[in-house]
Each structure stands twice: as C-alpha cells, then as structure tokens.
N, C-alpha and C positions, 0 to 999 in steps of 0.2 A: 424403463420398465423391464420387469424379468420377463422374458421370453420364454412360454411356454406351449408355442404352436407343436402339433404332433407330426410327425413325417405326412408327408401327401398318400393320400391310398387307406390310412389309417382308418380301420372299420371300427363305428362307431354304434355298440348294438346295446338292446335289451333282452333280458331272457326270461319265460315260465315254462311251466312244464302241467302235460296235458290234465292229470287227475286235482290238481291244484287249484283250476281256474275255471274247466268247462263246464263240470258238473253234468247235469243230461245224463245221471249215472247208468241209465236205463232206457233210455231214448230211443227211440228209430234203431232197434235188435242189438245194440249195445249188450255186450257181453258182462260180466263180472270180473271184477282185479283183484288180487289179495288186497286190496286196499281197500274194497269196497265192502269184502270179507271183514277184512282186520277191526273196521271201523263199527260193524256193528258189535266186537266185543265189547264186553261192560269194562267198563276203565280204562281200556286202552289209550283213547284220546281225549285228552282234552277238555273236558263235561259235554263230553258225550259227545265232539262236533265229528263231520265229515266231511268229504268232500260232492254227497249229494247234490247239490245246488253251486255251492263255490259263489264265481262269478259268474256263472250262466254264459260262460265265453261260448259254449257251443252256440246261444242264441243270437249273442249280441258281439260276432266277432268284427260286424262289419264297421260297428260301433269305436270298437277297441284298435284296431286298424284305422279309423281316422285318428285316434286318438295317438297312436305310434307317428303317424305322420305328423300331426302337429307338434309333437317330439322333435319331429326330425333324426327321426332314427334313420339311420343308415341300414341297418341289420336287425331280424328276429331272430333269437333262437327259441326257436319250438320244440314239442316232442312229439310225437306220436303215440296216440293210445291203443297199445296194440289190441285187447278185449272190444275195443270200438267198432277196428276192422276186419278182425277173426274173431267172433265172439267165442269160438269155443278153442282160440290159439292155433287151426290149424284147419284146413279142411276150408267150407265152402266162406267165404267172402261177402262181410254187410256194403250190400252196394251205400247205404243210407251214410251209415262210418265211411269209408273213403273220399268219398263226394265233400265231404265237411272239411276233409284236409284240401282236397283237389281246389273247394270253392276258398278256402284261407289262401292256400297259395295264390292264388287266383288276383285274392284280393294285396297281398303283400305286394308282389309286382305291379298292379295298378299303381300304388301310393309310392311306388322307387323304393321297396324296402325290401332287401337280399333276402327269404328263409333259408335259415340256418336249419335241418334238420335234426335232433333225436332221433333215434330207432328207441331208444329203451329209456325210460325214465320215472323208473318204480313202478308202473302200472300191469304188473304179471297178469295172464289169464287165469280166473281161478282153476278152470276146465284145467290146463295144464298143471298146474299146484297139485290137484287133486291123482295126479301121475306123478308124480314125481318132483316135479320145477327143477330147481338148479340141480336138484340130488340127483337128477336124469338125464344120463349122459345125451340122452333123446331132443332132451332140448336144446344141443347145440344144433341141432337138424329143425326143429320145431323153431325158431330165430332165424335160420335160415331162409325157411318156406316165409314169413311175415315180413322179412327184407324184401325177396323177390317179388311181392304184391304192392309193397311200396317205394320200389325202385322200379317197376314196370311202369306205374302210376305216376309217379312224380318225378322219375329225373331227367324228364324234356323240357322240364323247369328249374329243378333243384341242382345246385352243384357242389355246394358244402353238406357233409355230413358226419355224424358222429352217432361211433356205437352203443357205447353204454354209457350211462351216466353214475359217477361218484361207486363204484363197486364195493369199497369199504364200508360204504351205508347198508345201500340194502341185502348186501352178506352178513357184514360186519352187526348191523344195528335188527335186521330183518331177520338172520337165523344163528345168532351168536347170542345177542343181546336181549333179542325177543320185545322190544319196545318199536319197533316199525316192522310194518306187515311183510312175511304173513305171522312176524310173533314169535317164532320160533329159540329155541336153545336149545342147541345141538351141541352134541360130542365136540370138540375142535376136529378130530379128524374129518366130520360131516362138513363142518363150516369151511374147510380147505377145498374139501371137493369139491362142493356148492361153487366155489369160487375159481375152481381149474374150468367147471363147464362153461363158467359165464365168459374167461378168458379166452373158452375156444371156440364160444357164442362169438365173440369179439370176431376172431378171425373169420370164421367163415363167413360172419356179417362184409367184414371187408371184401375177401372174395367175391360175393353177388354183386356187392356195387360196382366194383373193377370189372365184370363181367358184365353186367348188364344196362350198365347206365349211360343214359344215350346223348350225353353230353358230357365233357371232361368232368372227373367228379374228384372233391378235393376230401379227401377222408379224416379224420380224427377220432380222437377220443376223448373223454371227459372224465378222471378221478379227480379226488380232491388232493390237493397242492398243501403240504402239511409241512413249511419248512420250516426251519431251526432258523433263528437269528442269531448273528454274531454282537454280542458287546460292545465291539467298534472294528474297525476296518483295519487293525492290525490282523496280518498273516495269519498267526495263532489261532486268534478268534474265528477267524472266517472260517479258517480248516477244522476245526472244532465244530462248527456249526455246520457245514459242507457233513461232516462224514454222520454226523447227527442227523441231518437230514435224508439220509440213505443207511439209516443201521434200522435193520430189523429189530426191535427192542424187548416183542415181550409176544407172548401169545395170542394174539388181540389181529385184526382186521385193519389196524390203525396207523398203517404204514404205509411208508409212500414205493419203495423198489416189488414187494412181492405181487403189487400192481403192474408196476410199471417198467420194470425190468424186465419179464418175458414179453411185454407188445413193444417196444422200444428197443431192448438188444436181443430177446432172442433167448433168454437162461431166466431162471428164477434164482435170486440171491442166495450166495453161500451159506451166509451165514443164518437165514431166514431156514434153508435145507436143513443145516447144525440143530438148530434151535427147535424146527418143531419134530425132525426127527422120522419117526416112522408115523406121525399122522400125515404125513406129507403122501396125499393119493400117490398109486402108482403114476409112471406118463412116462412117455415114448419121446424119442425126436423127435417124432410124424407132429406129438402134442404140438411139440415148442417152436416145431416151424409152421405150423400152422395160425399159432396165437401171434409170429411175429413176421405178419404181413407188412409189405411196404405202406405206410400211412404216411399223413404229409403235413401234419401238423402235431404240437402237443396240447391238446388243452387241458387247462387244469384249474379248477375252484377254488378260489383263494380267498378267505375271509381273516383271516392271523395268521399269527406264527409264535411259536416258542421262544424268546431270549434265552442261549446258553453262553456258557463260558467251559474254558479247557477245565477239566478234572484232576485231579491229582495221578490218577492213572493211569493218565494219557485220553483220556476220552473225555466224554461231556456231561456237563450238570446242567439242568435248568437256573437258567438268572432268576428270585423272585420279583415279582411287581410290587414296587412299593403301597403302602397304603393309600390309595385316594385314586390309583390307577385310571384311568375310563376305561369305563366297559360297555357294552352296549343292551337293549333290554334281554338279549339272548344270555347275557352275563359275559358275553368274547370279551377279552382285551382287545382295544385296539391298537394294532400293531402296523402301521401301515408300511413300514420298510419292508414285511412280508412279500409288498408289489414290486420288490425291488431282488432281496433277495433269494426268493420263489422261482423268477423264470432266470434268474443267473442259475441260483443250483440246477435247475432243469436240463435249459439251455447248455450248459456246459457238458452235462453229463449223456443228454439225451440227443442231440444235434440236430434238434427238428424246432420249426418256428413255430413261438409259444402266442395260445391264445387263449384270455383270460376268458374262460368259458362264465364265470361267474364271479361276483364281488360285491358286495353290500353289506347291507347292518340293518338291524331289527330295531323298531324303532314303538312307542305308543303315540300311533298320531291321531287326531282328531278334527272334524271339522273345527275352526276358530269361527266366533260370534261376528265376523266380517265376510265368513262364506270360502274362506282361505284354508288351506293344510299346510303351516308353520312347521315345517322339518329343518331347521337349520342345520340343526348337529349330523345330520343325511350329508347336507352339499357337504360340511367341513370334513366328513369321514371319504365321501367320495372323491374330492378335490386332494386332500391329503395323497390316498391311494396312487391318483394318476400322476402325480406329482414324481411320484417314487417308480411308477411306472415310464416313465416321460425317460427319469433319471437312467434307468436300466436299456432304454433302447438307445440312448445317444453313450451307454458305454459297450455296446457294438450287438446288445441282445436283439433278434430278430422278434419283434412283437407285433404279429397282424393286426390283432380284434381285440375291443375288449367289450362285454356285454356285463351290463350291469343285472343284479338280481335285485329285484327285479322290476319287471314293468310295470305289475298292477300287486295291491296287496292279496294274500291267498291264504288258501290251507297247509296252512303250515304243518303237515305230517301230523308225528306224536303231540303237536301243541296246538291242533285246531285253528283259528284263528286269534289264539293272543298274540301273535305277531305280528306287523309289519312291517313289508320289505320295499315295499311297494315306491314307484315315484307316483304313481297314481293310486289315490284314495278308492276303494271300494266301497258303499255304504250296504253291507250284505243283505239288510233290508228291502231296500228298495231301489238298488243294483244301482243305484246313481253313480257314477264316475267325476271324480273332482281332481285335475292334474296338482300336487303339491308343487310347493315352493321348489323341492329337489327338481319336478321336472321341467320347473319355466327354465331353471337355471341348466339343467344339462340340456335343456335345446339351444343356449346358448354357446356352449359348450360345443357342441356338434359345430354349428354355425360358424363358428370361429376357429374349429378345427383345435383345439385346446387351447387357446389364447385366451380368451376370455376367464380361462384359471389365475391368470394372473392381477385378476381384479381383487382378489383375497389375498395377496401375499404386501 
C-alpha cells in the first residue's frame, strides 16, 4: 500500500475567523467593524446576508470546541475581533470581549487543541475607519496599542501567532475593488499607501509580541499564496512558472512579492517599484526595516493556482483549462499541485517554514434524508491537496501545519452564506451542528497521522 503517513510533529489544524462565525455583532459593548458597516449597505452582500448572528460561536463556542475535539484537531487557528475588545479601536478595553477570547482559549487547551492566533482578520473598528483606517499612518500605532492588550492577555497561553490576514483582500478587494468592506475605490496611489500602513501594522505588531510575550512566541503571517503552475517538471516550465509567480504583473493588489517581499527580505520589488511608479507612497528604510522583522514562519493561503507555460518572449502565458475542467462552487479550478508547487516557490525564495494557513473548496452541502452531510468531492479535493502536500515536504520543503478552511460553514464575505466551506454543517436556523462526511474522514486522517489517505488511492 502507498505510504502516505505525514512527518511526526506534523500539526494538523482547522481555521475560521472571528466576524464569520461569532456574530454577537453587538453583544456585551462589542464595538462596530467595517464589516458590520459594509453589510448593512443595500447590495453589498449577498441578499442582504450578514454576519450579525453567523454561527453564534460567541454563545456556543463551548459547543464548537467539543466538536473540534471530536475532530481531533490538533490546532485552531482563530482570530481576534478587534471592535470586540476595543470597541472604539483604541483607548479603554471591553472587559466582556476579552474574557470570550481568554474563556476560548481556555477552552481549546482543555480539549489538547493548540490556538493558533490572528491579530487582524477583516474586522477593522469602525471608530477607526472613521479617522482614517489604513489611509492613517496612525493606525500602525492604533494595531499596536490592540496587540499589546492581547499579548498581555493571552500569551501565557498562546505561542503561535500571526499578523494580518490575506492583505491583498481586504486592500486589494476592501479599498481597490470596493466589493468587501469598507467598500471603498481609491486612487491606486491610496490603495498602495493603505497597504504600506498595514505592512508597518505588520511589523510593529511583531515587535509587541517579541517584546512582550510571556512565553516563547512563534510569529507569522498569512497572505494569500497565488502560485503559477508549471506544465510539467521540465526546467523550462518550472522557471517560467517560478518567476511568474514572483512578477509583479499589473496594477492590481493581486500579487504575491509587493506582499511578501518587504516582510520576508526586507525591499519591495523592482519591478512592482517600475511599474507603479510615482504612486508608490513615499518610505524610508526606518519603513522597510521595520516591516521586515525577524518572523519564523511563512504562511500562506492556498486555494489554486495558474497553469502557465514559457512565452515567446521569454516570459509567461497562462495554460488554458480545457473544457469540462472542475471547478468548485466558488467557480476556482481545482488545482491541487498549487500544494505542491506554492510552498516550493515560497520556500525557495523565502527560506522560512511554510504553513498552510488555509486550503479548501466551497461546496453546496445539505442535510441528506439519512441525517448525514454527503461531501465527497470535499475529502477528494482535500485528500488530493495533502497528497501534493505530503509530495513537497519529502522533496526537502520544510512544512509545519496545515489548517484546513474551514471548520464550520460561514459568512462567506461579499457572498453571505451561499457557500460552504465548512467540515461541519451549520443549520443557520436553528444553529444545529451536523459533522459532514469531510469531517469523520479527516479525523481519521489526524488519527492516522495521514495514512489513512491512502485508502483512496
């Protein structure tokens, strides 16, 4: 039989993020988020969904923790809602918000399951929005003050953590795109600076935990992992896909170095600097050594990847997908060598050990007339992934963790709830919880430490 057990130590997690699942939008002096903002514009989401109620994880997290346990998760990654704990982003502290993280972690360690913390995962204070948000240099100090309240609070427990989540979204999709909150369409020069604060949000967030946390603390980050695929594993193809995966391409938020290249080496890419020119905020060194703090891990979100091939001009074209492709209900192809070569391009370039901060596929699941959640095409999408995953670490990539997106199904942003991600059913009704078919199967999975993958091959 193929042998598919994962290295020993191999952290085995799930992830959501706080404005997606807790709901309690208002609860016990709960602040307001652009999200909570954005949602009651007319159109914005969805038919009109939000994240007011969600999953009511605020009420029912003790619930949802046994339910991780019977997973057998190894790891949570969570986030923190910062409007929860500073309702007005800054200044005096909801005792009632903190307590709800204090009691989760609380609760995670009870069941033997690691939290992985977020500091930032979409849910801006409006309070702060309404000064400026990322267009305010202020709020690299404003992230600051919210770290030190919850690194004072939590890291005599917590040791994993990570600053921002996915930067390209909520810059790129939040004040570019204007289709996730707070909405916005700005100038490109706006949306560059928006996006230098959040990178030197990034550093200083790492500073306070280095400083202040009272237990060895393992730092990261989370963009999304947007790699080129090579055609095949000749030389050619790879390098073509390699430098594809690291070209700045177009005006756009949608790239993987103008992220990753100042927190990682330290510079913002050449050719990203060529290209956008004089919208490119002023910055200093003091900037770029401040955004490129020592951190100890790379995470990175991985859902596809581009097929290309070399060009005639020495560069890259997109492969197209054939007619009949899979795609998933989100419409992604699915590309699962993405798991493969995602943390090689990284890995190579970045020299820090990669962890899949996130990976999944949207799915329309449903209770089944037996009382069952039937997701097959889930395990085969997820099984595939770690496969290719598996393949990447035994050709010498250092891969920690991988957390799957996600735990339970949610509010899915700009699409409400027409999606799910979820290994566990939500009935948003009547908040009933039904573990799918994906999750008996990846507790087996944990269990067997990936072996158990090879009952599908």
């Amino acid at each position: 039989m193929t042998d598919t057990r994962f290295p020993d130590g191999f952290v085995w997690g799930a992830a959501a993020a706080s404005y997606q699942i807790e709901g309690a939008w208002d609860a016990d002096g709960k602040g307001p988020s652009t999200w909570d903002m954005f949602s009651r514009k007319p159109d914005a989401v969805w038919s009109g969904q939000s994240g007011d109620v969600a999953c009511d994880h605020y009420h029912r997290y003790r619930e949802d923790v046994g339910l991780m346990k019977q997973l057998g998760l190894k790891a949570y990654r969570l986030s923190i809602g910062w409007p929860r704990v500073l309702p007005e982003g800054v200044g005096s502290v909801n005792a009632a918000g903190i307590d709800f993280y204090d009691r989760l972690i609380d609760e995670l360690l009870a069941a033997g399951i690691e939290p992985w913390v977020t500091l930032f995962h979409w849910d801006y204070p409006l309070a702060l929005y309404h000064r400026g948000g990322w267009l305010n240099r202020d709020t690299v100090d404003w992230f600051a003050e919210y770290t030190e309240v919850i690194v004072k609070r939590l890291s005599d427990r917590v040791s994993n953590w990570m600053t921002l989540n996915e930067p390209q979204v909520f810059i790129g999709a939040g004040h570019d795109e204007g289709r996730h909150a707070p909405g916005d369409r700005l100038r490109f020069a706006e949306v560059l600076r928006a996006g230098h604060h959040a990178l030197l949000a990034h550093g200083r967030s790492v500073q306070v935990i280095r400083a202040l946390s009272k237990r060895p603390a393992r730092i990261g980050y989370a963009p999304v992992g947007m790699p080129r695929l090579p055609q095949s594993d000749a030389p050619a193809d790879v390098d073509a896909a390699r430098n594809e995966t690291f070209r700045v391409w177009g005006r756009t938020a949608w790239t993987n170095t103008w992220w990753m290249d100042p927190v990682f080496l330290g510079h913002y890419p050449e050719d990203g600097l060529r290209l956008y020119g004089a919208d490119v905020p002023k910055f200093s060194a003091a900037d770029l050594e401040l955004i490129h703090q020592p951190v100890d891990f790379c995470g990175v979100n991985i859902y596809q990847g581009t097929p290309v091939r070399p060009s005639a001009d020495g560069g890259a074209e997109a492969v197209p997908h054939p007619v009949g492709f899979p795609i998933t209900a989100f419409e992604w192809p699915v590309t699962p060598s993405a798991a493969f070569w995602g943390p090689r391009f990284f890995y190579d370039r970045y020299k820090k050990p990669i962890v899949i901060t996130e990976n999944g596929m949207s799915g329309r699941d449903w209770v089944a007339l037996d009382g069952r959640v039937k997701d097959p095409d889930r395990i085969d999408f997820t099984a595939r992934h770690l496969l290719e995953l598996l393949r990447v670490i035994r050709a010498g990539v250092p891969v920690d963790a991988y957390f799957h997106w996600s735990f339970i199904d949610n509010f899915e942003w700009g699409h409400g709830y027409k999606h799910r991600f979820g290994m566990v059913f939500c009935d948003y009704q009547t908040q009933r919880r039904v573990i799918k078919d994906s999750g008996h199967w990846y507790s087996r999975v944990i269990a067997s430490n990936g072996s158990s993958i090879a009952e599908l091959l």
